[in-house]
C-alpha positions in Angstrom: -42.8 -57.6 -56.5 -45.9 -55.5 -55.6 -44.2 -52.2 -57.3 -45.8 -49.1 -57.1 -44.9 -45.7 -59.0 -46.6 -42.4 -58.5 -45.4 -39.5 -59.8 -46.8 -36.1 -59.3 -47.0 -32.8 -61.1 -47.9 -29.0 -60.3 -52.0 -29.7 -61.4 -52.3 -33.8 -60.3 -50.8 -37.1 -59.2 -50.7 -40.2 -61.3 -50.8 -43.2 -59.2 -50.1 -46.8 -61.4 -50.1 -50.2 -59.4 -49.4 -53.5 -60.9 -51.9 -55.9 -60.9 -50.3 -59.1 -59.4 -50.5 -60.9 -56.0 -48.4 -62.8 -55.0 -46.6 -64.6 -51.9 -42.7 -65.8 -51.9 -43.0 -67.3 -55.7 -46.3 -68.3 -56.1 -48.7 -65.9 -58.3 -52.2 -66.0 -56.1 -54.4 -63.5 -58.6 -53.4 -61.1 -62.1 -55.8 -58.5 -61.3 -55.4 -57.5 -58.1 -56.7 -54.2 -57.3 -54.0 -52.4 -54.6 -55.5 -48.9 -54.6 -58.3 -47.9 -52.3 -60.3 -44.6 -52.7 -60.1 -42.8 -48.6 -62.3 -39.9 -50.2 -63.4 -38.2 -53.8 -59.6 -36.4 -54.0 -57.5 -39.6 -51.9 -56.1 -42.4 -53.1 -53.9 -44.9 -50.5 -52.1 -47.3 -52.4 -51.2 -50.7 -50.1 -48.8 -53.3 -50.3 -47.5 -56.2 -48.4 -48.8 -59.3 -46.3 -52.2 -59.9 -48.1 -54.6 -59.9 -44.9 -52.7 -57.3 -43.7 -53.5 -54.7 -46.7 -57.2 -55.6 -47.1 -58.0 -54.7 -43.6 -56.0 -51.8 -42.8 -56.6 -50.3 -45.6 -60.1 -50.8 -45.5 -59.8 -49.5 -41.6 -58.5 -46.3 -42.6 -61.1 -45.6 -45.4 -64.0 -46.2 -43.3 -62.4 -43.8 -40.4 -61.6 -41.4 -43.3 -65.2 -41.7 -44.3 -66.8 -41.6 -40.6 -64.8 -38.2 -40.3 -66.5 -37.2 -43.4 -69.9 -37.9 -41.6 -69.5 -36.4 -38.5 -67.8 -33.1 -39.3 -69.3 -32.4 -42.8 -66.0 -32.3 -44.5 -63.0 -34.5 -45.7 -59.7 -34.4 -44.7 -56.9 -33.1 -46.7 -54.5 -35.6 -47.8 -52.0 -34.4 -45.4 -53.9 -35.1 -42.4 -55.1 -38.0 -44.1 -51.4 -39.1 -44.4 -50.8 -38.1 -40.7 -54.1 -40.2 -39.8 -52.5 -43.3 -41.5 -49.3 -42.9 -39.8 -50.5 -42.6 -36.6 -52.6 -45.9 -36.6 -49.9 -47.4 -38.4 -47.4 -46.9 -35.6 -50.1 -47.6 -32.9 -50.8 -50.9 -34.3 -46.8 -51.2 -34.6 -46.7 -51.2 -31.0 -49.6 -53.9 -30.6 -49.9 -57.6 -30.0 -51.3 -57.3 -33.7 -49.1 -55.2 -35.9 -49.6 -54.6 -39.9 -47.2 -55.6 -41.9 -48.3 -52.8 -44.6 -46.0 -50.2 -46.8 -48.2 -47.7 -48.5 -48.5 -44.3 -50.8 -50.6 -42.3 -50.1 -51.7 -39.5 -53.3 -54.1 -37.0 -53.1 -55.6 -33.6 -54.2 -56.0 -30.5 -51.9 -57.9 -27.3 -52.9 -55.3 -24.8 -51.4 -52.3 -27.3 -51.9 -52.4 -28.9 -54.9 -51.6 -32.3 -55.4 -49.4 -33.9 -52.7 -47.7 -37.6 -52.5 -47.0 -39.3 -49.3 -44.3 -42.1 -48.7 -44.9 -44.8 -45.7 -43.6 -47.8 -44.6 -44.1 -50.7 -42.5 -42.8 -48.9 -39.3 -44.7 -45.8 -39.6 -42.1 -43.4 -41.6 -43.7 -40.9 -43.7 -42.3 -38.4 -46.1 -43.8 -36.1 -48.9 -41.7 -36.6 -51.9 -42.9 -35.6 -55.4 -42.3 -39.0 -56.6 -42.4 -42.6 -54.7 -41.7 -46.1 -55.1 -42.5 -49.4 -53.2 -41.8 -53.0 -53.2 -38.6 -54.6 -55.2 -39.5 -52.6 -58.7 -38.0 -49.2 -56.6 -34.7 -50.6 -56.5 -34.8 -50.8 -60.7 -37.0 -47.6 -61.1 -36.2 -45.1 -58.8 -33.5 -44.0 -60.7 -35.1 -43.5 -63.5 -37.6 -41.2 -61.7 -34.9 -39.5 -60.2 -33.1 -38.4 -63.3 -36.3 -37.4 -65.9 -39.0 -36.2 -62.8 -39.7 -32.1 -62.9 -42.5 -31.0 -61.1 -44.2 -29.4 -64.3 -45.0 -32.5 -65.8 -47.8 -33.5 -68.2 -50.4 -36.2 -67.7 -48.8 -37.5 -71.1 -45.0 -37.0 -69.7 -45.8 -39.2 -66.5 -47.2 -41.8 -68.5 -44.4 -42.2 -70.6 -42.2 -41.9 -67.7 -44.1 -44.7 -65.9 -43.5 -46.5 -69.4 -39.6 -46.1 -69.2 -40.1 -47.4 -65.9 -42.3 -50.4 -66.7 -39.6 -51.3 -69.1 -36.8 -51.4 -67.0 -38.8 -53.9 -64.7 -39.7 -56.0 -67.5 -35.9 -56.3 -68.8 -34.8 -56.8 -65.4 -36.9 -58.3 -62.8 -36.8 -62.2 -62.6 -40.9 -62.3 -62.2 -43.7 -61.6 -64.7 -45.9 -58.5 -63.9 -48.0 -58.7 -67.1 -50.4 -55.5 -66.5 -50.8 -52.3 -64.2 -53.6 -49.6 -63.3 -53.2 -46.2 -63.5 -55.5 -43.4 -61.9 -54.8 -39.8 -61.7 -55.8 -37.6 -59.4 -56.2 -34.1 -59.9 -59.2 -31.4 -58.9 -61.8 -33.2 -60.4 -61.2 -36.1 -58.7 -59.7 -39.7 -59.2 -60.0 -41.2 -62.8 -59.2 -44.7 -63.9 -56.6 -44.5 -66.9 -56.4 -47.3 -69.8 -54.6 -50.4 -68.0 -51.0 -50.7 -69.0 -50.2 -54.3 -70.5 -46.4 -54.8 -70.8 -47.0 -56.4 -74.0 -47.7 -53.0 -75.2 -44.5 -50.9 -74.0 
């Protein structure tokens, strides 16, 4: 139930993430934060087993950020995507591998914004809009049909409303609040949290 929606435009990426953790049906913590910052423009968003998240996540930032240091700039988020993917299926291949799905957003100067799809086995894909856990069986659709790549900060969050909605009326479990950050040339900002109660 770890659901996780980005949706992009031409000028930035708007990455939300609920708030919840939980394991099989019990609710360990409401304010869970699944978003890691890899650099000032990159954003990896994590989900699955809970060790597992923390600590790969964690690995890749501090690579992302030892890159950084020794070559005096950061990666784009394409390479950074490719980085992930790359460690992801090498630790897939391991006595020890991470059970992780992730998405990673991010701004590049000459590209623009870009949003990059992964899973547990090491797939990635560049899609304009992305969803994890069981919330993208109920809200892919919905992105589907009312995504267009010239989107305003205000259209995708009222499209991440209509799609907070539809997992309130129909998932079984409670996911009471999400984070939202956007990502665009300036950088990542945190956007008001989204409490359901409010949609």
């Amino acid at each position: 139930p770890n659901g996780k929606y980005p949706a992009g435009s031409l000028h930035f990426q708007c990455a939300p993430s609920g708030l919840v953790s939980a394991h099989t049906i019990i609710q360990q913590i409401e304010n869970y934060d699944k978003m890691f910052k890899l650099s000032e423009k990159i954003l990896l968003l994590c989900v699955g087993e809970a060790g597992d998240t923390v600590q790969f996540a964690e690995y890749i930032q501090k690579n992302v950020q030892l890159y950084k240091m020794r070559n005096g700039y950061e990666l784009s988020p394409a390479a950074a995507a490719n980085f992930t993917r790359k460690n992801l299926a090498e630790y897939l291949r391991s006595r020890t591998p991470y059970h992780v799905n992730m998405i990673l957003a991010g701004y590049d100067e000459h590209d623009g914004p870009a949003l990059y799809y992964m899973d547990y086995l090491a797939a990635l894909a560049k899609a304009p809009f992305a969803a994890h856990g069981y919330g993208a069986f109920l809200t892919l659709s919905i992105l589907d049909q009312h995504y267009k790549p010239d989107l305003t900060r205000e259209e995708s969050l009222e499209l991440l409303k209509k799609c907070l909605k539809e997992i309130q009326k129909r998932f079984i479990l409670n996911l009471p609040s999400f984070t939202v950050r956007i990502i665009d040339k300036e950088g990542i900002h945190d956007m008001e949290q989204i409490s359901v109660a409010d949609i």
